[in-house]
N, C-alpha and C positions, 0 to 999 in steps of 0.2 A: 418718059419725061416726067417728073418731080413738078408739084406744083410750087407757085412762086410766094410762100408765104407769106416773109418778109414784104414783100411788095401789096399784096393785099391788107396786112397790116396794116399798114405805113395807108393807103389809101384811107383806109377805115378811120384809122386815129393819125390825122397828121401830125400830130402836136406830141408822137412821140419821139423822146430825145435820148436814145440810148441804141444799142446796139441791140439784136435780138439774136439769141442763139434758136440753131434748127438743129435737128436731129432725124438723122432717116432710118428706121427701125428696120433691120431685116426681117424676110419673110418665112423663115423655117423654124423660127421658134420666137413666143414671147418675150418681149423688151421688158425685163420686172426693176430697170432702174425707177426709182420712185421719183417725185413728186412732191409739192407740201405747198400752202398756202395758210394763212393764218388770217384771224380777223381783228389780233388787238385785244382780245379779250380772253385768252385762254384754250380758245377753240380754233379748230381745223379741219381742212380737207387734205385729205392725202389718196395714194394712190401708187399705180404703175403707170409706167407708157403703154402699155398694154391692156390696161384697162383691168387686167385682172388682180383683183384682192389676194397678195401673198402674205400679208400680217390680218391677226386680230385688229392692227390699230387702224388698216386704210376701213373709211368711209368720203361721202360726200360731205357730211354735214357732222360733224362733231361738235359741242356745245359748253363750255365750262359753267352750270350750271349756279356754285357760286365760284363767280371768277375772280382768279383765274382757274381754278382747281376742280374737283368733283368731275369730272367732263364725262359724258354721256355720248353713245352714238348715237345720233336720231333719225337720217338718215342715211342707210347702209349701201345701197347700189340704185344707180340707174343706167338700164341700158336700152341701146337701141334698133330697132329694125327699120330699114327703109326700105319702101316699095317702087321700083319705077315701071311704070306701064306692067306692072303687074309681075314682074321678077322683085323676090324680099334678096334681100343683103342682110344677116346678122352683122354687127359690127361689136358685138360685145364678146370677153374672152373670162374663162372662168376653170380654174381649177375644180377637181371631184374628188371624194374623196378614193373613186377607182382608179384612181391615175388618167383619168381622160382629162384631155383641153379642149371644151365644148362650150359655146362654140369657138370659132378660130377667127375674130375681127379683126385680129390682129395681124394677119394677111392681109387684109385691103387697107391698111396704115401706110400713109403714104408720110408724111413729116410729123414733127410736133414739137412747140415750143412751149418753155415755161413762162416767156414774158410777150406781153404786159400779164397775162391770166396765161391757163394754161391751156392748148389751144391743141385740138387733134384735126386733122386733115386724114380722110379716107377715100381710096379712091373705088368708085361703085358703079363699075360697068363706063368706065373714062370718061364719068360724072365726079364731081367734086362736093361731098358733104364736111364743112365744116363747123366743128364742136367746139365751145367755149365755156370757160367755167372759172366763176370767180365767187367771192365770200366779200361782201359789204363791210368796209370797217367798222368797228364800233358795233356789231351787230350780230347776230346769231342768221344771216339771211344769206342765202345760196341761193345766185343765177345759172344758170344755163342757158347758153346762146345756139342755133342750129341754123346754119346758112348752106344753103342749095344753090351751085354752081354746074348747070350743065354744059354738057360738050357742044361747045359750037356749033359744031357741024352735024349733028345729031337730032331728030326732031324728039321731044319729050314731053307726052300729052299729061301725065299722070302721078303723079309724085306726092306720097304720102309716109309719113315720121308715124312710127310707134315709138312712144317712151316708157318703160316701164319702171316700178317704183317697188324696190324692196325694203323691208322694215327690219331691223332687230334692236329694237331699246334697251341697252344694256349698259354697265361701266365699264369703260376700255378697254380696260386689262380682264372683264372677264367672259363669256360664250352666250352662245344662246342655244337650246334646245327643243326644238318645236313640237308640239303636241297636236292634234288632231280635234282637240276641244278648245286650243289657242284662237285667237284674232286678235285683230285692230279694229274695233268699229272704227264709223268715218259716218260723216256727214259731207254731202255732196250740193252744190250749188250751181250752177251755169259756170263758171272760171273759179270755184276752187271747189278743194277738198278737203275737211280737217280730221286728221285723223288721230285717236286716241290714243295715247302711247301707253298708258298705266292707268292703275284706279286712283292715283292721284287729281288725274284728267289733263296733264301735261299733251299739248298737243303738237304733230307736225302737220304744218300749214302749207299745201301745195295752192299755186298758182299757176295761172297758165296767159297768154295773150292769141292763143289762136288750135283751137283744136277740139276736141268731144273725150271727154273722160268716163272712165271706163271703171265702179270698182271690180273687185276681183277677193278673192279668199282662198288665196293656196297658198303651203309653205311647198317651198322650192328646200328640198333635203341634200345634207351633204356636202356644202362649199370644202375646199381643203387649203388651207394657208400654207406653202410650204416653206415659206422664212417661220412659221413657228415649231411647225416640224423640225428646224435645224436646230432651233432653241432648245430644244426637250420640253416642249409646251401642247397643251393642247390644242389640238391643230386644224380645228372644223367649227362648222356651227350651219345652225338652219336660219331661213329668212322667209322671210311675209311677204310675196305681194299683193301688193291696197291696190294696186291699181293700174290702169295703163293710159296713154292718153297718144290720140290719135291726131293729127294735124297734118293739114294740107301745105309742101311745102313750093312757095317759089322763090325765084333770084331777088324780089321786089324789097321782102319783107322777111327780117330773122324772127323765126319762132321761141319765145324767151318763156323759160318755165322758173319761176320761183319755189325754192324751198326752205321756209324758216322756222324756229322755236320759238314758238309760242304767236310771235307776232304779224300777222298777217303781209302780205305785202301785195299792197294793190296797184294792180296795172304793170307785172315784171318789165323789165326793161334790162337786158344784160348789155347793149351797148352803151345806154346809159352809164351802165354799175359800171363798164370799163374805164371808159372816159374820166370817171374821178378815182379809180384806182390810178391810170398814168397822171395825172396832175399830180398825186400823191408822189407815185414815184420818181419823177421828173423834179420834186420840189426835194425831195431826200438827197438825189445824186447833186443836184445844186449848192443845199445848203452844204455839203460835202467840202465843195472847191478842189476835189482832186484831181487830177490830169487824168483825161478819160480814158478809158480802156473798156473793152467787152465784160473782163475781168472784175476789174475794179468797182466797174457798174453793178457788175452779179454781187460783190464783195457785200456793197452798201445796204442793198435791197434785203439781202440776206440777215446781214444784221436787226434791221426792222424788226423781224416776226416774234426777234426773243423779248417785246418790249409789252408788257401787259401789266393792270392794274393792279395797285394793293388789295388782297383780299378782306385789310380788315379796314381799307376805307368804307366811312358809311356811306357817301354822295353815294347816288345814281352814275352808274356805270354803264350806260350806251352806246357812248361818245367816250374819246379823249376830251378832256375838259382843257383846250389848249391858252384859255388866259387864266387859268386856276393857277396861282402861284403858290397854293397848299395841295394840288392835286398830288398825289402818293404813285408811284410806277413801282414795279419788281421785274426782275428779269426770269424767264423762265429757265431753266437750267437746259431742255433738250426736247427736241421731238421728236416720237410721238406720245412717250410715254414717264418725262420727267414734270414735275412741280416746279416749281420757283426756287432759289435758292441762293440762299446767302452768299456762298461759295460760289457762285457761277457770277453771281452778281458783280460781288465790287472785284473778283479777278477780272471778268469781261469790260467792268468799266471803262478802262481804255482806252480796249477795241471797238467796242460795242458804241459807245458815246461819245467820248474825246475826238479820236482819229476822222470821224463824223460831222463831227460839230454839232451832235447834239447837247449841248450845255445845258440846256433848261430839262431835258431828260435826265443828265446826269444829276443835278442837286434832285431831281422827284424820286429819284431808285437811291443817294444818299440818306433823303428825310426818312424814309420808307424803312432803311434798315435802321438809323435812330432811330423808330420808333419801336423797333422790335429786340431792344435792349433788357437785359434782365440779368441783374448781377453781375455787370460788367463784360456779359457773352451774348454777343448778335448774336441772334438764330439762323441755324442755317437751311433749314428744311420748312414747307408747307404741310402739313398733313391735311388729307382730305377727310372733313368733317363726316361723322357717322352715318348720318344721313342729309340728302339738300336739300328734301321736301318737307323737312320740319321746322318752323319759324324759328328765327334765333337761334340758330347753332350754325357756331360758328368753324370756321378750320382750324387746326392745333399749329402749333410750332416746336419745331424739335430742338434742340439745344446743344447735342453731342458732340460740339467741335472747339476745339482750343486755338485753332487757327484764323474760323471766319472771322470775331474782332481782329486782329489783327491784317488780315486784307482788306478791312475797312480804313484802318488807319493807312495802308497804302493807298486804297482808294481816293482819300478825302487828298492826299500827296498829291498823284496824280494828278486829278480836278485841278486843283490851286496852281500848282508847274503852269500849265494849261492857259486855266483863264483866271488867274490871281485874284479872286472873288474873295477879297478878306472877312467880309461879311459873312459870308455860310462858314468858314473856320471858325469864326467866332463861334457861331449858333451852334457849330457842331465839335469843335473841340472837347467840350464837356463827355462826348463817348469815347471819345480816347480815356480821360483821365480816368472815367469809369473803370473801364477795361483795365487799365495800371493798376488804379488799387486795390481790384476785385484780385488779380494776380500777385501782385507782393503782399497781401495779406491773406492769400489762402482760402478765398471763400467760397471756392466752388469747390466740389469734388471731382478730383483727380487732376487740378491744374494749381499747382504751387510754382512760386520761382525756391531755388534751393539757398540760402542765405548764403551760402558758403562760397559758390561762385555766380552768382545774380544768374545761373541759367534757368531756363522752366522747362519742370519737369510734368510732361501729360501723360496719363491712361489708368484706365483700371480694368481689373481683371474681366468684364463681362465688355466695355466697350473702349472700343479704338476711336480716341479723338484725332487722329490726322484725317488728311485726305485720302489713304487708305483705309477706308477702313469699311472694307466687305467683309459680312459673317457668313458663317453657315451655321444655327440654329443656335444664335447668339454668342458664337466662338468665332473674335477676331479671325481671320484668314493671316492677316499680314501683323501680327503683335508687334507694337512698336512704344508698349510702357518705356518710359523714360524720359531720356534727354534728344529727343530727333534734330537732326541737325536744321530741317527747313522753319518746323515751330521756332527754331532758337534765331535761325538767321531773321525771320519776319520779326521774332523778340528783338533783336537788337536794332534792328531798322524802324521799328513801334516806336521806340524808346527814343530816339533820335529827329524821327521825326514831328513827337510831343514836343520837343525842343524847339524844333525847327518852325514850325507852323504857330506857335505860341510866340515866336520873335519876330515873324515877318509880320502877323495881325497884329502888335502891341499889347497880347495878354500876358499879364504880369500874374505868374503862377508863383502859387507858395510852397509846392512841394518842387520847385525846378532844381534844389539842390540834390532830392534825394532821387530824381529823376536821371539827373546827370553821373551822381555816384553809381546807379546803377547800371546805367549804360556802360561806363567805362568799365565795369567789374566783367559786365557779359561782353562786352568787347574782346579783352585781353583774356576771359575762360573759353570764351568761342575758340580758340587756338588746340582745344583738349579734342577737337573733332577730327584736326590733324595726323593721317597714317601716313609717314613717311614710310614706310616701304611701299605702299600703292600709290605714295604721290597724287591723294585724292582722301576724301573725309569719310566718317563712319558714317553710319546711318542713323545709328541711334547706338549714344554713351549711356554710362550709369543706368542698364537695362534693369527694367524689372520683372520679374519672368514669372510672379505668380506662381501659379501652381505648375506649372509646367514651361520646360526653355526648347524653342526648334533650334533646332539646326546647330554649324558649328558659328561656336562664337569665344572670343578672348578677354579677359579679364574684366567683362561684362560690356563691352562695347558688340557691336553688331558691324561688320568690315564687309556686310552684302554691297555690293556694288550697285547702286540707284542713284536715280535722277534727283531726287531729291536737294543733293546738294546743288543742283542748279541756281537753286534762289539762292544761297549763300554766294553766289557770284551775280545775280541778277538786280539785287535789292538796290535805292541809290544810297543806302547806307550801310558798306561791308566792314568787313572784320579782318579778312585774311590779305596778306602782300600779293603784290602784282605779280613775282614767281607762284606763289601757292596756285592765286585765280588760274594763271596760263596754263599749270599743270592740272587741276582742275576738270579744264576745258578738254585737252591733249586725252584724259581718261575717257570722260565722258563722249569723246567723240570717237576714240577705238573701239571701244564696248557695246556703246548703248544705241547711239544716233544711226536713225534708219532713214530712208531720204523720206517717209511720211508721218515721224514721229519720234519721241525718244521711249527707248523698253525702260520698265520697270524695276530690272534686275539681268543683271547679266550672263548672257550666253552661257560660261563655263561654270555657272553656280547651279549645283545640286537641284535647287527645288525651280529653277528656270520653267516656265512653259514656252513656246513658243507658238501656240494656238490657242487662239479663245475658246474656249469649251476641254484645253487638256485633246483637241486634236479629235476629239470624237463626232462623227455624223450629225450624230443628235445629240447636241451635247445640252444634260438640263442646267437647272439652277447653280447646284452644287460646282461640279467641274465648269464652269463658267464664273461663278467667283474666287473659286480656286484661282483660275487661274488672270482675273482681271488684275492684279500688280503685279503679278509673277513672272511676267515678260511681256505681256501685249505693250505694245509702243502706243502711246496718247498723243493726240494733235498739239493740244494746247502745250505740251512741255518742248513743242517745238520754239513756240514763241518764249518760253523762260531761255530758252538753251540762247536764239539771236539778243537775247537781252542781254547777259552773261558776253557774250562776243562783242557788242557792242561797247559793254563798259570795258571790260579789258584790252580790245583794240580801239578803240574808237571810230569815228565816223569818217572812216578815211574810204577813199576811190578802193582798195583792196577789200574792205572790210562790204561796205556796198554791195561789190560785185559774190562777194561770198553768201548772204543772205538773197542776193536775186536767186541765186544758183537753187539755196536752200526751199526757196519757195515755192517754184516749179513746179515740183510734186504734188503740193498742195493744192497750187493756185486748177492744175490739172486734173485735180481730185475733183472741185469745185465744180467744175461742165464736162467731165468726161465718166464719171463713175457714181454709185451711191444715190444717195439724193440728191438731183442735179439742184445746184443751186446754192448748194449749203456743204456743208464738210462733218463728216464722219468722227465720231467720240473716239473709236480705237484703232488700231490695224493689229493685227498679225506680229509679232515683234521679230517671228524667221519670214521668210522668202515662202510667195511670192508679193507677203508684205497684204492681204486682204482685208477688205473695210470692212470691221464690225463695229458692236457697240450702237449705241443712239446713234440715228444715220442723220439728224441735225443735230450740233451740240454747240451751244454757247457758246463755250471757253472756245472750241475747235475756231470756231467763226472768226471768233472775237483776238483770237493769235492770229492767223491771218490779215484779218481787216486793221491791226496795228503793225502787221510790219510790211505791209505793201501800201500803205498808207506813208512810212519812212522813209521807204525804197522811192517813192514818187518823189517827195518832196526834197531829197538830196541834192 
């Protein structure tokens, strides 16, 4: 018999208003679907159902040191053993690097949910020990909850919790190697422990509300990640344990252990910390207003975690500052190991904040990228600043893209459709025009419009301005100098939308003639991307192949078969006729569209991949961005593809039932596969179609969460 989760939940926190998903882990091998949790700030907990660490990136306690970026692990594992009348239970599960799985807790895993927190039930001699675990908003502070349920019918004199506490302070993305001359001092007290993490003196702060702690000085050698093994990464590292902590457990009273950065936290309490996580989440799916579902619910909550502060706000960053009406938001691009980004941002907008109703979010993540204006090109990347423990320094911003402005000018579109806020047009129309006449006058290098037919022309020989654009040792993957057709379809939908948004607010612009002449010029030369013999568009005209041209190509145009052209059917301002769109659509949907994504490039082309990594075991760096455009199928160009469907059919009962169909997959992906809860950056672009890439990604969410947000409300 399964114990009754749900039902003890529900008894715990009455006041929650959502569905919960359960999961029952089989017993002959580790459940390594992950896990994520977020605090608002940049940082994270992540994980398996299994408890075992298969990435670099799972820990307990991750930290964005300045956030949202720099992020550090601070605390790495905690595991635990219970004793009853004197038989232990391991309950924790761990990869080696000899190929063992030691020990095996993951055999007494009886269910486990990801909401409200994420919640392990094990069953211990047909005793009931349940685990809890959540990340305080606003906060660098991680609870753990531990409730002891015995068997009825059973007498149980003796019942005692070890917790153990591993260390490795490192940055995300890089290992840790333990020495023999290594530690962590700590200093100990009656209910805490602080322990040292560097010579900086950054410390992690354990709490406890019931038990005897224990420290300890052993590095435990050899963990083995084997999702970075798949990667071609290195695939291990050593851990410290500080400590262990011993507590008496009964049915009466849960045993709550605190773990934070830097700031103490007195008196843990994880039911507490729960209880204003579901307020929180309960107050999201409400303000939502969308007809309920298990789904939907997962949809919203999901969306949430991509929502963190400006990095180069100066305020105090604790808290969301919720009646700040200059408070700055960004969207993080993906987790566990993406930045903030421009690109993720005002494309997610939509989904992420509109379809939500988060409005006053969305003008915070608009101001946010006005301010990150520079010559006419939002920034689209975060870089993490040198170092985080030296005052004043700050994180950089990268610039490389020709497109981010112009998904802002979609962005600011969107918002207004939305909630007709003439007033922020106003304030922000100005980066539009920016953007205009940074491009028709040429001031950036490598993004000109061509005078001859108003198209813009992006790239230069060392970097790829689209959204392709992976290198291998600063040599684009995907060359796309020229005239790309999505750059030009957002160009002319830019152009149009200056128009548009500048007449609905009553700004009376004085460049709106040459504004308009040039709309119409790239309207009517948008037609050059037209191949009638594939009844579908090039990829990129008037190529410029620098030093070097791949592949085959005709009269300098590019006839690779990509998704790309999507947005030239998806934007509310196109260029081509309603036969072009439908044919378009009819290509795009023979080729490319997989029930979890659209591919990159198609099947019968030459340089196709059809596996992330180029099909290899271990596939590194290289053969993995090889082969990221090259056929892997992307979530989010699922949602370009139903936009495209929608404007060309419209919202008709056929057209509805064709996008419920579509979303299936996905919505399936969302609680059945991956990281439960959230939806995966890539798949596989052949069969059997497998989730790679960031196992949360924005855009992915955020396609989703706008077109079952349309699907409901039809």
């Amino acid at each position: 018999m399964t114990f009754g989760l749900i039902g003890w939940l529900k008894s715990q926190h009455p006041e929650i208003d959502y569905e919960i998903p359960v999961w029952y882990p089989g017993k002959d091998q580790p459940d390594n679907r992950e896990w994520l949790v977020t605090n608002g700030l940049g940082g994270f907990s992540m994980g398996t159902v299994s408890g075992a660490n298969t990435r670099r990136y799972h820990s307990y306690l991750t930290a964005a040191l300045t956030p949202p970026v720099s992020r550090r692990v601070i605390l790495s594992r905690v595991e635990e053993l219970i004793t009853i009348d004197g038989v232990a239970y391991e309950l924790a599960s761990n990869y080696w690097a000899s190929g063992v799985v030691s020990p095996t807790g993951f055999k007494r895993l009886d269910c486990f949910t990801t909401l409200p927190t994420p919640t392990w039930v094990f069953d211990v001699g047909g005793h009931y020990l349940i685990k809890r675990l959540c990340l305080a908003q606003g906060t660098n502070q991680l609870l753990l909850g531990y409730t002891f349920l015995a068997d009825p019918d059973a007498q149980v004199n003796d019942v005692k919790l070890t917790t153990r506490f591993l260390v490795g302070f490192r940055d995300t993305n890089s290992t840790v190697k333990g020495a023999s001359n290594d530690s962590y001092p700590q200093f100990v007290s009656a209910n805490q422990s602080l322990v040292i993490l560097n010579e900086t003196g950054n410390r992690l702060c354990l709490t406890w509300n019931n038990g005897q702690y224990e420290p300890q000085k052993q590095w435990w050698w050899d963990f083995n990640w084997p999702e970075e093994s798949a990667r071609g990464e290195a695939d291990g590292e050593d851990l410290f344990l500080v400590g262990s902590l011993t507590s008496a457990l009964t049915a009466e009273k849960e045993v709550s252990v605190g773990a934070s950065f830097e700031d103490i936290i007195s008196g843990p309490d994880c039911h507490g910390a729960v209880n204003e996580i579901i307020k929180r989440q309960n107050k999201l799916i409400r303000r939502a207003s969308l007809p309920r579902s298990g789904k939907t619910d997962a949809l919203i909550l999901a969306c949430d975690q991509f929502f963190v502060p400006d990095a180069f706000d100066k305020k105090e960053r604790k808290a969301r500052r919720q009646d700040d009406a200059n408070e700055r938001l960004s969207i993080m691009s993906g987790y566990p190991w993406f930045n903030d980004s421009g690109r993720a941002a005002l494309y997610s907008l939509p989904g992420l904040a509109l379809t939500t109703r988060r409005f006053d979010d969305a003008r915070a993540v608009l101001r946010t990228f006005a301010g990150r204006l520079r010559d006419g090109i939002v920034a689209n990347r975060t870089i993490d600043p040198l170092s985080p423990f030296v005052a004043f320094v700050e994180p950089g911003l990268e610039y490389s893209s020709a497109d981010v402005s112009l998904w802002y000018g979609h962005a600011l579109y969107s918002y207004y459709r939305v909630t007709r806020d003439k007033e922020l047009v106003v304030e922000l129309l100005p980066v539009l025009l920016q953007t205009f006449q940074s491009y028709a006058a040429a001031t950036v290098s490598g993004i000109a419009v061509d005078a001859r037919d108003g198209l813009l022309r992006t790239g230069l020989a060392d970097t790829e301005l689209t959204w392709m654009d992976s290198t291998v040792e600063d040599i684009p993957i995907t060359p796309r100098a020229g005239k790309a057709i999505e750059i030009n379809a957002l160009w002319y939908s830019f152009l149009e939308t200056i128009l548009y948004l500048a007449e609905e607010a009553g700004v009376a612009l004085n460049i709106k003639d040459q504004v308009k002449k040039l709309a119409d010029q790239a309207r009517a030369s948008l037609q050059k991307f037209w191949h009638a013999d594939l009844n579908c568009l090039y990829d990129v005209i008037d190529r410029e192949s620098f030093s070097r041209e791949l592949g085959a190509r005709s009269n300098g145009n590019d006839a690779s078969l990509r998704p790309n052209q999507l947005i030239a059917v998806s934007m509310p301002f196109r260029a081509f006729t309603a036969t072009q769109e439908k044919a378009i659509l009819a290509t795009v949907e023979s080729a490319l569209l997989t029930p979890v994504g659209v591919r990159t490039l198609a099947p019968d082309d030459s340089q196709y991949q059809g596996y992330y990594g180029c099909g290899f075991q271990h596939a590194d760096r290289y053969h993995r961005d090889l082969s990221y455009h090259q056929g892997t199928a992307w979530t989010w160009l699922t949602g370009a593809y139903i936009e495209a469907l929608v404007n060309v059919y419209g919202s008709t009962p056929e057209t509805a039932s064709r996008v419920k169909l579509l979303l299936q997959p996905l919505t399936a992906h969302l609680l059945e596969e991956g990281c439960l809860g959230s939806m995966s950056e890539i798949f596989d672009g052949s069969r059997p179609h497998l989730a790679r890439g960031c196992p949360a990604q924005a855009a992915a969410v955020a396609a989703a969460m706008r077109w079952v947000g349309w699907q409901v409300r039809q």
